[in-house]
C-alpha positions as CSV (number, residue, x, y, z in Angstrom):
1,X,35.4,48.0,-50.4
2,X,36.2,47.0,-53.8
3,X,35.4,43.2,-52.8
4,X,31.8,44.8,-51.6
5,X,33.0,44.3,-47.9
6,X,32.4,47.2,-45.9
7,X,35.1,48.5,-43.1
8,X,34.4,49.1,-40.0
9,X,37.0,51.1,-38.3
10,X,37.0,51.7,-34.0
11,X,38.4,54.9,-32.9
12,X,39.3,55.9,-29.2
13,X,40.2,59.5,-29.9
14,X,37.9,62.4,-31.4
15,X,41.2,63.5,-33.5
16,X,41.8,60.1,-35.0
17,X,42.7,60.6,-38.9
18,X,40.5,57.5,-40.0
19,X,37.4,59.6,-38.8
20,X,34.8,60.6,-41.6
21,X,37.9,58.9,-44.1
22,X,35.5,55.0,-43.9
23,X,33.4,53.6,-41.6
24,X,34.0,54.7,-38.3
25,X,32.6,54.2,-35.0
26,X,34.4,55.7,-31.7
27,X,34.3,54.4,-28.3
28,X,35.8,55.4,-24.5
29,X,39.8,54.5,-23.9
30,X,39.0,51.6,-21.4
31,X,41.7,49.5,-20.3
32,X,41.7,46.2,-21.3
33,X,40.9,44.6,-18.0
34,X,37.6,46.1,-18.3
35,X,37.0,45.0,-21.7
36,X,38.1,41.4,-20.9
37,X,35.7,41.6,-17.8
38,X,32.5,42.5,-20.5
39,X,32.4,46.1,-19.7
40,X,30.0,47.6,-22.0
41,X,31.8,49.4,-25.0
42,X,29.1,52.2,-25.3
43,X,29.5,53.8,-29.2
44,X,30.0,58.2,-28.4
45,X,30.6,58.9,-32.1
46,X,29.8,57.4,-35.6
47,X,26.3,56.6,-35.4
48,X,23.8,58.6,-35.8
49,X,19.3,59.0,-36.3
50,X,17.7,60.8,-38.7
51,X,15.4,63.4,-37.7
52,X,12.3,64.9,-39.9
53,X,10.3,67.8,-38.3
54,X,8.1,70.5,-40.0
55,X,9.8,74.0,-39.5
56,X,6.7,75.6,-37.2
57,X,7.0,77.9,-34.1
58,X,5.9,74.6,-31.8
59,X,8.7,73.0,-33.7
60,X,11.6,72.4,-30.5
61,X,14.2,72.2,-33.5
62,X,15.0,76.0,-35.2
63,X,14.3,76.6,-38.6
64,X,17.7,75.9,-40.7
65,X,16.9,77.8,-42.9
66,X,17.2,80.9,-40.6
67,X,19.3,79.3,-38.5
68,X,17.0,79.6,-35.9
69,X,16.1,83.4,-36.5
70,X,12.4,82.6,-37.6
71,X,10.0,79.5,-39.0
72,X,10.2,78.7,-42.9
73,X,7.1,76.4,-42.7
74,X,8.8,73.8,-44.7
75,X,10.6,70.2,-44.0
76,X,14.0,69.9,-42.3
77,X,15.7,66.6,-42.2
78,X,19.1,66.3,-40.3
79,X,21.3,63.7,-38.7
80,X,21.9,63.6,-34.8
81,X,23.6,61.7,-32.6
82,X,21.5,59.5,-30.0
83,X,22.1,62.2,-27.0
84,X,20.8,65.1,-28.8
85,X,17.8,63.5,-30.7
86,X,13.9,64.8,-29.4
87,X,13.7,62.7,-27.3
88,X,16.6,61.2,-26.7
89,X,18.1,58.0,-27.6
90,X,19.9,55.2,-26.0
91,X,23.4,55.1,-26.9
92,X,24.4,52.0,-29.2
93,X,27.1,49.9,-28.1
94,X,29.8,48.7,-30.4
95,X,28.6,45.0,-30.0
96,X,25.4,45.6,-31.1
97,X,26.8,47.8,-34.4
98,X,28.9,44.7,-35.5
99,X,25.9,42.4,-35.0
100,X,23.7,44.8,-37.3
101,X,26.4,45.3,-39.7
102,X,26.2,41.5,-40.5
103,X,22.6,41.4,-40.4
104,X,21.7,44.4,-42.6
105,X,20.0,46.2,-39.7
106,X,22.7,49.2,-39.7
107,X,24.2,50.5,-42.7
108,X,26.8,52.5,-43.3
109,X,25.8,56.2,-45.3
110,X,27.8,59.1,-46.5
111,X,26.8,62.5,-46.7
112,X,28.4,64.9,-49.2
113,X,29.2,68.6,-47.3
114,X,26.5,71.1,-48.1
115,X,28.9,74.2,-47.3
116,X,30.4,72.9,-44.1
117,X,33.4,73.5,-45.6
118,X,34.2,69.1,-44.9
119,X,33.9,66.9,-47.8
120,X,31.4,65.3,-45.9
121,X,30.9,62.3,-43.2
122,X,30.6,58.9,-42.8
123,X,28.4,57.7,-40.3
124,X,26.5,54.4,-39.1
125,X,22.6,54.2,-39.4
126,X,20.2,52.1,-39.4
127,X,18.5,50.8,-43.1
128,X,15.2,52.7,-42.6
129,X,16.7,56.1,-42.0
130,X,19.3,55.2,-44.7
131,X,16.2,54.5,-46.9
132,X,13.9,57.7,-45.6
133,X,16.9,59.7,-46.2
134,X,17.4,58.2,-50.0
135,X,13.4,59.4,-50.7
136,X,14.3,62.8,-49.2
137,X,17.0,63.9,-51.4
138,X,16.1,61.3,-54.6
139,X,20.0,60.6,-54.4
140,X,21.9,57.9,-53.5
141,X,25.5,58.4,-52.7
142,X,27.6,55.2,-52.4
143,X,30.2,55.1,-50.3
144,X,33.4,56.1,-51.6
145,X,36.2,53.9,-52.8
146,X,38.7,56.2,-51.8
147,X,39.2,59.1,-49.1
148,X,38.6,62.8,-50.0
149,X,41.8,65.0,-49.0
150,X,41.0,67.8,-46.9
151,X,42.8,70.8,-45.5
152,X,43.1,69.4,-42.5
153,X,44.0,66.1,-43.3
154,X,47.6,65.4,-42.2
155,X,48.2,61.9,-40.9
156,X,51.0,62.1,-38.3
157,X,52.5,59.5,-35.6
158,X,55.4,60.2,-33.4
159,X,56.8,57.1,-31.8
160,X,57.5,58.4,-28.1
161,X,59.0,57.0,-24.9
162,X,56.0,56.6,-21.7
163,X,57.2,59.5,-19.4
164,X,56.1,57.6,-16.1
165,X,57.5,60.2,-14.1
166,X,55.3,62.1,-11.3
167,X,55.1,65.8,-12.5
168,X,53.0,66.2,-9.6
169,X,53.5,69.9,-8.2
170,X,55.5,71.2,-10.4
171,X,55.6,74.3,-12.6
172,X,55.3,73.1,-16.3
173,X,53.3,73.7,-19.2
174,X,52.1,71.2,-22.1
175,X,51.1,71.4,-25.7
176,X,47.8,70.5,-26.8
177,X,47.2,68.1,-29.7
178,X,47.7,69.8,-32.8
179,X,45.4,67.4,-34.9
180,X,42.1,69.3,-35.2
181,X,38.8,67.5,-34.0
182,X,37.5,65.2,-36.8
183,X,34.6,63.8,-33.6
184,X,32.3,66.5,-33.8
185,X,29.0,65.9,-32.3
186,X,26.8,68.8,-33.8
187,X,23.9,68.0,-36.6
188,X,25.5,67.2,-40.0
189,X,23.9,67.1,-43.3
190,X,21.0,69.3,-43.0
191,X,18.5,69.3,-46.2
192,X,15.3,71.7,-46.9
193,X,12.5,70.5,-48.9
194,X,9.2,72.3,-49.3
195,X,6.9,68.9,-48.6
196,X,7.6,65.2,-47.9
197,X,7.9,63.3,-51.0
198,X,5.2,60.5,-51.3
199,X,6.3,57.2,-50.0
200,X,7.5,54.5,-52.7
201,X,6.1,51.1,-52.2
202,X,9.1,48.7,-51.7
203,X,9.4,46.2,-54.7
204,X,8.1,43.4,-52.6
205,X,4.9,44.9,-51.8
206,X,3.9,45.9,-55.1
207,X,0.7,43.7,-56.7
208,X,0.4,43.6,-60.4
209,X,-2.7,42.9,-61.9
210,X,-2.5,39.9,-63.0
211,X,-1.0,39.0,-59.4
212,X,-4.1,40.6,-58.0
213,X,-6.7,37.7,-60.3
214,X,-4.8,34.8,-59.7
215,X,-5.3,35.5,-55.6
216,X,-9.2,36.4,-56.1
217,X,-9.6,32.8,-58.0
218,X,-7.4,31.2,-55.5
219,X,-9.0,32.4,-51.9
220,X,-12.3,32.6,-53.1
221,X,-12.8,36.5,-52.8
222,X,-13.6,39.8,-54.9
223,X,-10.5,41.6,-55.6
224,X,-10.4,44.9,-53.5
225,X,-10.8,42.3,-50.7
226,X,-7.5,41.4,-51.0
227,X,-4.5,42.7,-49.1
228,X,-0.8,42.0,-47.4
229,X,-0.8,40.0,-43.8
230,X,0.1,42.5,-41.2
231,X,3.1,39.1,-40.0
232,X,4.7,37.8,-43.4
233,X,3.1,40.6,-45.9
234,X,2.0,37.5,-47.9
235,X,-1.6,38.2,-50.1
236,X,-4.4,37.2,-48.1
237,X,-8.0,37.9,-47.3
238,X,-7.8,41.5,-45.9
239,X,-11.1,43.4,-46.1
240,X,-14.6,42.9,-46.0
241,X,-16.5,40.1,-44.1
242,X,-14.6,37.7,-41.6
243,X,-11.4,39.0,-42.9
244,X,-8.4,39.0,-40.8
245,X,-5.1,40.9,-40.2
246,X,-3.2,38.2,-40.6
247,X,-2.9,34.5,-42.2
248,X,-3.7,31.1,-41.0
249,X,0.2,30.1,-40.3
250,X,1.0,33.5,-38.6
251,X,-2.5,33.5,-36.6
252,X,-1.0,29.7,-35.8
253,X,2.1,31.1,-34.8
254,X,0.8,34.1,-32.4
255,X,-1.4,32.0,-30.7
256,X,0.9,29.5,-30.0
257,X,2.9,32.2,-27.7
């Protein structure tokens, strides 16, 4: 992190300690034949959508507020995992997550407890619920350089001997895992607002005046004609008569398909 490159760490157990500590994405124990043989490496934890809904009584989400006991009538904004968002998305597979990670597509995000009782949780996204979420709450958190110690956080490893015994039939007892679940699947980061913020134009999309002139003298047209190309958001020839949605090269382009 401190060379601005950002981990990404795999997990194959919901009570690994690198959970919610960087990065993290977790996937099924699969044995390596099946990975060599291109198995799909689906992603069950560490990624996750963001969800906006008006608290309402048609609302399927409960109010959390409440927690469900009534409707608040204001905005709710949480993160779920693909298999519990309305309606429901497809899983993401690991593959894919490293691909976006390069490209900018998916982004990691961390979200500060608000009374959880966790110091909070990392968790893949993609960059325009990272940047809906950033309007929301007027906050950006960065990632942190180093791991917030928890109660719970005790980072054990016992070197043991494979019993490959057959304990078939027999009378016996065993002792579950004593690391707590750091995987947990349920909504995290919940936030409350009382209206949507208004939407920020992105620094590439804003015109200046003077921006705005020089376009009207160089097309030839008034300047509340003028407007973004639906393709390459370049200034072009929006509104008003013969106008198009979108420029010469990406009208070339679309009709060459």
């Amino acid at each position: 992190m401190e060379n601005g490159i950002t981990p990404l760490w795999v997990a194959k157990d919901r009570t690994a300690s690198l959970i919610d500590r960087a990065p993290w994405a977790r996937v099924d124990d699969m044995p390596w034949r099946d990975i060599a043989g291109g198995k799909e490496m689906v992603i069950r934890g560490g990624y996750r959508h963001l969800e906006v809904w008006k608290c309402v009584p048609s609302s399927e989400r409960h109010c959390l507020v409440s927690e469900g006991a009534g409707h608040c009538g204001a905005i709710h904004a949480d993160w779920f995992v693909p298999a519990l968002c309305l309606p429901e998305r497809k899983p993401v597979l690991i593959e894919d997550l490293v691909l976006r990670s390069a490209t900018g597509e998916s982004v990691p995000v961390y979200v500060p407890s608000r009374g959880s009782g966790r110091a909070g949780r990392h968790m893949w996204v993609s960059a325009a619920d990272r940047a809906r979420w950033e309007e929301i709450v007027d906050e950006k958190t960065p990632l942190p350089t180093t791991p917030v110690e928890e109660d719970d956080d005790v980072i054990t490893f016992a070197e043991q001997e494979i019993d490959r015994s057959c304990r078939a039939g027999e009378d016996s007892w065993s002792v579950s895992d004593a690391r707590p679940l750091r995987d947990l699947a349920e909504p995290t980061g919940g936030f409350t607002l009382p209206r949507l913020p208004p939407q920020r134009p992105s620094a590439s999309t804003r015109i200046t005046p003077v921006e705005r002139a020089a376009a009207s003298a160089a097309l030839g047209c008034p300047p509340w004609e003028l407007g973004l190309c639906a393709g390459c958001t370049q200034m072009m020839r929006r509104y008003g008569p013969n106008a198009a949605m979108y420029c010469n090269v990406c009208r070339a382009t679309l009709n060459g398909r």
